[in-house]
N, C-alpha and C positions, 0 to 999 in steps of 0.2 A: 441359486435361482431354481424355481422347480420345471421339469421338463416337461414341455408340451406336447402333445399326440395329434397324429393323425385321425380325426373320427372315422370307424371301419365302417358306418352304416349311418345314411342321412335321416335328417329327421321325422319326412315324411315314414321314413318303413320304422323307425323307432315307436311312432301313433302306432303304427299298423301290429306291432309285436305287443305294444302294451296292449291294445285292445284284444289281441286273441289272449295275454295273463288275465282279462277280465270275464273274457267268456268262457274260460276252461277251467279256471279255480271254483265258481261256482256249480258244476255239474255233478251230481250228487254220484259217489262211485263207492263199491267197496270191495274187499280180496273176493274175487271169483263172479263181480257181479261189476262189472266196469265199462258194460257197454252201451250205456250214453256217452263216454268220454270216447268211446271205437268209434262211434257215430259222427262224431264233431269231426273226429281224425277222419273219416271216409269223407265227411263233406268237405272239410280244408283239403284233401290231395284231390276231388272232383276240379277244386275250383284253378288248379295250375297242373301244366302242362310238367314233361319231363322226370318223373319218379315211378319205380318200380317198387312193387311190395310183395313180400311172401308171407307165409305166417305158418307157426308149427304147429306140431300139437296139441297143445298147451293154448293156443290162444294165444302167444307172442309175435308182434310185428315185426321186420324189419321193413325199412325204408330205405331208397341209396336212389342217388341221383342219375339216371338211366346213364345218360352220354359219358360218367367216369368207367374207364376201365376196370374191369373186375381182377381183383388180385387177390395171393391166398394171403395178404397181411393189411386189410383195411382198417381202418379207425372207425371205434365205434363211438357214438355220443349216446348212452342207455339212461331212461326214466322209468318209473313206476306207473303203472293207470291206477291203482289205487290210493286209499286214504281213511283208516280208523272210521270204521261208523256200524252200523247198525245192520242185520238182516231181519225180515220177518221172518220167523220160525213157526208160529203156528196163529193164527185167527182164534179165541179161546170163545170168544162171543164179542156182539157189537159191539162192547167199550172194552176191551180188554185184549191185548195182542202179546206173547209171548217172541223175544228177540236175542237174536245170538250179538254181540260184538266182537266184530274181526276187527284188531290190534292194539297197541300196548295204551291205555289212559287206565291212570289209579282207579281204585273205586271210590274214591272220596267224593268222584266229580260226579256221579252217577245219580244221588237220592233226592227225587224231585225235580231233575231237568227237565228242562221241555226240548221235545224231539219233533224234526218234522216225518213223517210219512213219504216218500215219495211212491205216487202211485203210476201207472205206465202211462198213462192219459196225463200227464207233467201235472198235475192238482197235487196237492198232500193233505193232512190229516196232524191236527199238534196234539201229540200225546205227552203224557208226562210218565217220566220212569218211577216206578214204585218201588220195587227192591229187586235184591239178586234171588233170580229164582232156582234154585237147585232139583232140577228134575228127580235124579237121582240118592238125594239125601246129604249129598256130600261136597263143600266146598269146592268150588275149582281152584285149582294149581297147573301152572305149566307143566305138571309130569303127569296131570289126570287126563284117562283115556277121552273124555270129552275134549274138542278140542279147542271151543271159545265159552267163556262167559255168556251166562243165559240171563235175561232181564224180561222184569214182566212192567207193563207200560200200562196206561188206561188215557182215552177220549174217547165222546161224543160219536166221533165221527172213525172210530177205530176200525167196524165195520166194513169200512170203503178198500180194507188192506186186502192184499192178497200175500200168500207165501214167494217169500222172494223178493218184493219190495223193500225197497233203501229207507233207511232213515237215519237222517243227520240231524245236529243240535239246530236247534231254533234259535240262529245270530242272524245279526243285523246285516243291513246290504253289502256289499264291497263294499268301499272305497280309497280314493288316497288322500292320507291327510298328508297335508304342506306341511314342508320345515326347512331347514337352509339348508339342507342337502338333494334335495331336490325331491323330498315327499318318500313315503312310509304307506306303502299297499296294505289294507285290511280285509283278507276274505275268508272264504269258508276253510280253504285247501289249499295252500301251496305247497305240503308235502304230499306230493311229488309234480303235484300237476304245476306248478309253477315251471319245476325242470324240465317237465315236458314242452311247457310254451317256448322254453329259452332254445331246449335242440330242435326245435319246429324251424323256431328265428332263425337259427345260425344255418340249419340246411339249407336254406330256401334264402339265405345271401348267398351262400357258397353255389347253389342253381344258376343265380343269376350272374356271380361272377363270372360261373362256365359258359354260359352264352355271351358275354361279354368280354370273351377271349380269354381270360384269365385260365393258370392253371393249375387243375385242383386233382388230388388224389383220390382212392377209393373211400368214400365217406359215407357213413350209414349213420340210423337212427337207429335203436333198438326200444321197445318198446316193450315192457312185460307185465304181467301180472301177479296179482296176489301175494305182493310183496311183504305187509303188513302184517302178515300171519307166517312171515318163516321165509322170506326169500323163493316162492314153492316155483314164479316161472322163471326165475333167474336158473335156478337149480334143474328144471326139467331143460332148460336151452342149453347148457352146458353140458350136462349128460346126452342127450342125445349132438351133442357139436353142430348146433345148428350155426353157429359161428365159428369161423375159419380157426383152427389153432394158433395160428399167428397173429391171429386179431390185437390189435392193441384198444385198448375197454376202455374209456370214460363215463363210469359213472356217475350220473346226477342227482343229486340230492341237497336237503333243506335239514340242515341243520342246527339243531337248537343253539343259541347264541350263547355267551359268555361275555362277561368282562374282556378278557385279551381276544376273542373272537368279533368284535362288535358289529352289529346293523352299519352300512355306511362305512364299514373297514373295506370295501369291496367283496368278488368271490375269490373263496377258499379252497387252494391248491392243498387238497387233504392227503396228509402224509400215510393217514391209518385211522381205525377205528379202536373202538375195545374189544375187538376179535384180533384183528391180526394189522403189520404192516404193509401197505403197499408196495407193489414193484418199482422198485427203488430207480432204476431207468425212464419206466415211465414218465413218474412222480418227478423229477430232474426236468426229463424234457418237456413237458408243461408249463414248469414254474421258467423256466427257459423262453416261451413263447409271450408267457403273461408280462418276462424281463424285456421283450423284445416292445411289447406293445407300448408297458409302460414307460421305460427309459428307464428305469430303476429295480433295486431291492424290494420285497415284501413289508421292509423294514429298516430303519434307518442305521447303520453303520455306527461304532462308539464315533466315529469320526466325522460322522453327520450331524449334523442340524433337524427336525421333523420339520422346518421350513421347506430345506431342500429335495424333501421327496417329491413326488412324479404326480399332478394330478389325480390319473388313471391310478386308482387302487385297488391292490390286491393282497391276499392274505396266504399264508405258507403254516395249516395247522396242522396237529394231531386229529382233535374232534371226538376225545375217547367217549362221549357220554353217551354215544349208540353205535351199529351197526350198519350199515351198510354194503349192496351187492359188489361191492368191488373186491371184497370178502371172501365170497362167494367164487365169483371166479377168475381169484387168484388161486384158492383152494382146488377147483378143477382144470390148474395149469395153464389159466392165461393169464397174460402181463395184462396186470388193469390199475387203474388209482380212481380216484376222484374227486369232483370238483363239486363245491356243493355251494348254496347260499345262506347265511346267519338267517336263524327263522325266531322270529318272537312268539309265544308262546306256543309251545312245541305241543304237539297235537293236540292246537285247542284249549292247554289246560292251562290257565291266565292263573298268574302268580305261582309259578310252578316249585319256584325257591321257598317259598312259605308254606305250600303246602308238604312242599319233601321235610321241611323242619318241623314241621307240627305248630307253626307260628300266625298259620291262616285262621283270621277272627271269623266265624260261621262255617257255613261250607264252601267248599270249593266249586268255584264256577267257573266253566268255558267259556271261552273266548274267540276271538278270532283269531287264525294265524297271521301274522304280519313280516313285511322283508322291505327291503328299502328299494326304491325304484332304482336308482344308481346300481345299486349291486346286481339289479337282476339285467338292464343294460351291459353293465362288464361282463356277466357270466358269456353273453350273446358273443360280445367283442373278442372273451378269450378262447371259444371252441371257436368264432374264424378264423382266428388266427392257424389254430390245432389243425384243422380243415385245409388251410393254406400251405403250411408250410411246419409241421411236427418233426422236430432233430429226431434223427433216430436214435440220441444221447445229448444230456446235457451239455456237453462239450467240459466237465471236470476235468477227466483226464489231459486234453489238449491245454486247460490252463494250470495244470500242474507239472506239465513237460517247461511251456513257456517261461512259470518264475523258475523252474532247474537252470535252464538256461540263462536267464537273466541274472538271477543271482548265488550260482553254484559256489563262487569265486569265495566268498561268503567262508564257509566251510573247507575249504583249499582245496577245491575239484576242480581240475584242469580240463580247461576247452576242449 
């Protein structure tokens, strides 16, 4: 029989959480240039009581719920404000704009797109990208001293730009399309701003637990920038220790799906990336929380059934096909992992297996990112949990003491 769950969050505040994934995945952002998405964030904490915020150098928020005790080993739930797009680099003349892009989409996807403009006054401008343009004579490469890709664009109304203005592809609205797992979210952004909506949600249940008696440890949001282009404020927060050494880090992130990762597999208790492995305590007590919530394994037993798993689904992966900040500061000495969600077409770039083959018929076109609504609910369900009540170990070792003792005898080890 599969086991049933408690819901951590009624339905009404589930409306409430999907509607701010729909108002926050569309707000045009990119590395160093993210502050519409700062703005939404100053308006959501105007509109509720109880959160303190500080912010570093850099430009990196935190958030933590005033009435928790401050300690030097708080839990962090960390997002990204950025998301792969475009800056205006130079105004060349009224149909013609010269633009940088900050992070990683092939160049295949690039000849002929249509881009929008965003201009500070919220109007935009559809320009279409014409080719890569090399200022200085010479192809980019990640080891060339320039440090993004330069594109030159042309419209009508190109004029209206200014230096510094966004521009993102020209796709179609949100939406969710219906299926029998409960619908499939299509927007501009959900890496990262999706993760951002989910540790908005799970704070702001863990808020209202804490007025509702409940109790809850030191628990923060971290919020950073200019991820897209190098991890730059994860790296400036760590170096200067703007977070306690003993912080323990959950990262959030959208990551690109898989066959054995799928949409509607739940979120993914990520083991590691393809930089390095996660802090293995961590990563335990996590998947520990998600075991608590769900009543079960990540995965069925040879000695299970797939009938008899849990509902509530969740995933226990590697995730090598990119990088992410948990990376980052593990490598500047703190215990971090991550928890991220299956993202369909991974920044944008729709058919991304065909075009990695050389199998795509025409050119390669963008798309919209997409995640499953299910999965971005669990992600919400498994940092309250984390927020609740985080082992400060798997509890391995206690059930390897338990079968010594149960069955030492086995072996001829005496009582």
């Amino acid at each position: 029989m599969t086991t049933e769950t408690t819901p951590l969050v009624s339905d009404a505040n589930k409306s409430d959480h999907l509607d701010w994934l729909r108002q926050i995945t569309v707000i045009p952002t990119a590395a160093g240039h993210e502050q519409r998405v700062i703005a939404w964030i100053d308006r959501w904490l105007d509109q509720r009581p109880g959160y303190s915020t500080k912010r570093d150098a850099h430009g990196n928020i935190e958030i933590r719920i005033t009435d928790c005790p401050k300690t030097d080993h708080p839990i962090y739930f960390t997002a990204h404000l950025d998301h792969p797009a475009f800056v205006v680099e130079t105004v060349v003349s009224e149909t013609e704009l010269i633009l940088s892009f900050r992070g990683g989409v092939m160049s295949d996807y690039f000849p002929d797109a249509k881009i929008r403009v965003h201009h500070s006054d919220d109007s935009f401008s559809i320009c279409t990208v014409i080719n890569e343009h090399d200022p200085d004579g010479n192809e980019w490469s990640e080891t060339h001293a320039r440090p993004f890709k330069v594109y030159r664009a042309t419209g009508d109304s190109a004029h209206q730009a200014k230096v510094g203005d966004i521009g993102t592809w020209d796709l179609p609205d949100a939406a969710i399309v219906d299926d029998e797992f409960g619908g499939i979210f299509h927007t501009n952004a959900c890496d990262d701003l999706a993760a951002l909506s989910a540790a908005l949600a799970a704070i702001d249940e863990l808020r209202i637990a804490k007025e509702n008696g409940k109790e809850i440890g030191d628990v923060r949001v971290l919020l950073t920038r200019a991820e897209e282009v190098g991890f730059i404020g994860a790296i400036g927060a760590s170096k200067d220790g703007f977070m306690p050494k003993g912080s323990r880090i959950i990262a959030l992130e959208n990551s690109r799906a898989f066959p054995d990762s799928p949409i509607h597999g739940g979120p993914i208790v990520r083991v590691g990336d393809r930089i390095s492995i996660f802090s293995p305590e961590l990563t335990g007590a996590v998947a520990k929380v998600a075991e608590r919530i769900s009543g079960g394994a990540s995965t069925p037993k040879a000695s299970e059934k797939a009938s008899d798993m849990p509902k509530w689904k969740w995933q226990r992966k590697l995730m090598a096909g990119g990088a992410c900040e948990a990376s980052v500061y593990c490598a500047y000495g703190y215990t971090s992992t991550c928890v991220c969600l299956p993202l369909g077409n991974y920044h944008n770039m729709a058919r991304l297996t065909d075009a990695q083959a050389g199998t795509h018929e025409g050119t390669p076109r963008v798309g919209r990112e997409f995640i499953g609504v299910d999965d971005y609910h669990g992600m919400i369900d498994l940092l309250i949990g984390c927020g609740m009540d985080l082992p400060a170990s798997p509890g391995f070792v206690e059930r390897l003491e338990k079968l010594w003792v149960d069955k030492r005898f086995i072996v001829g080890a005496e009582s």
